[in-house]
C-alpha positions, 0 to 999 in steps of 0.5 A: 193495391187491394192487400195495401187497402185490407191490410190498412183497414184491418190495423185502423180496425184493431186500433179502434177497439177496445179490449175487453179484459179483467180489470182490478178495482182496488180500494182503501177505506178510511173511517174516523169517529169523532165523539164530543160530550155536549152534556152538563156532565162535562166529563172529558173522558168521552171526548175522542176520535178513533179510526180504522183502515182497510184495503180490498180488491175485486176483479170487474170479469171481462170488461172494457175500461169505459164499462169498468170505470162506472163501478169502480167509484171513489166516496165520501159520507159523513154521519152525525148522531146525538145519544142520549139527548138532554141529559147530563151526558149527552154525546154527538158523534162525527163519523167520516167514512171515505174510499179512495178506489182505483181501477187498474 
């Protein structure tokens, strides 16, 4: 009776923790720019949006996934600027960076 009482104890035990492993944060970042001319010099060839992409991963070293899970976040910024304010070129630029990351 006692082994039967061991032997449930250890696999209720083993079930309960939680393995501490390598765990893999892998995110894609995505940033566009958008530029508008707001000037008196209303010429369009300042107007436009440009973006770029990229991926990268880093290993979270023997880690449990609720420790993990903290640093291995998703975000999302934008950012206004305004050059040249108050002449005839004057220019506002949008810029929207987001990271979409997971933890495998």
């Amino acid at each position: 009776m006692k082994k039967i009482a061991l032997f449930t104890f250890a696999v209720a035990a083993l079930s309960l923790a939680s393995c501490k492993k390598d765990r893999t944060c892998t995110c894609t970042s995505t940033s566009t720019t958008t530029t508008t001319n707001s000037g008196s010099n209303t010429s369009t060839a300042l107007n436009g949006t440009t973006s770029s992409s990229s991926s990268n991963a880093y290993v979270i070293l023997k880690a449990k996934k609720s420790v993990a899970r903290p640093n291995c976040l998703s975000t999302k910024t934008t950012d206004t600027d305004k050059n040249f304010e108050g002449t005839s070129f004057e220019t506002t630029e949008t810029t929207t960076r987001e990271s979409t990351c997971e933890l495998n």
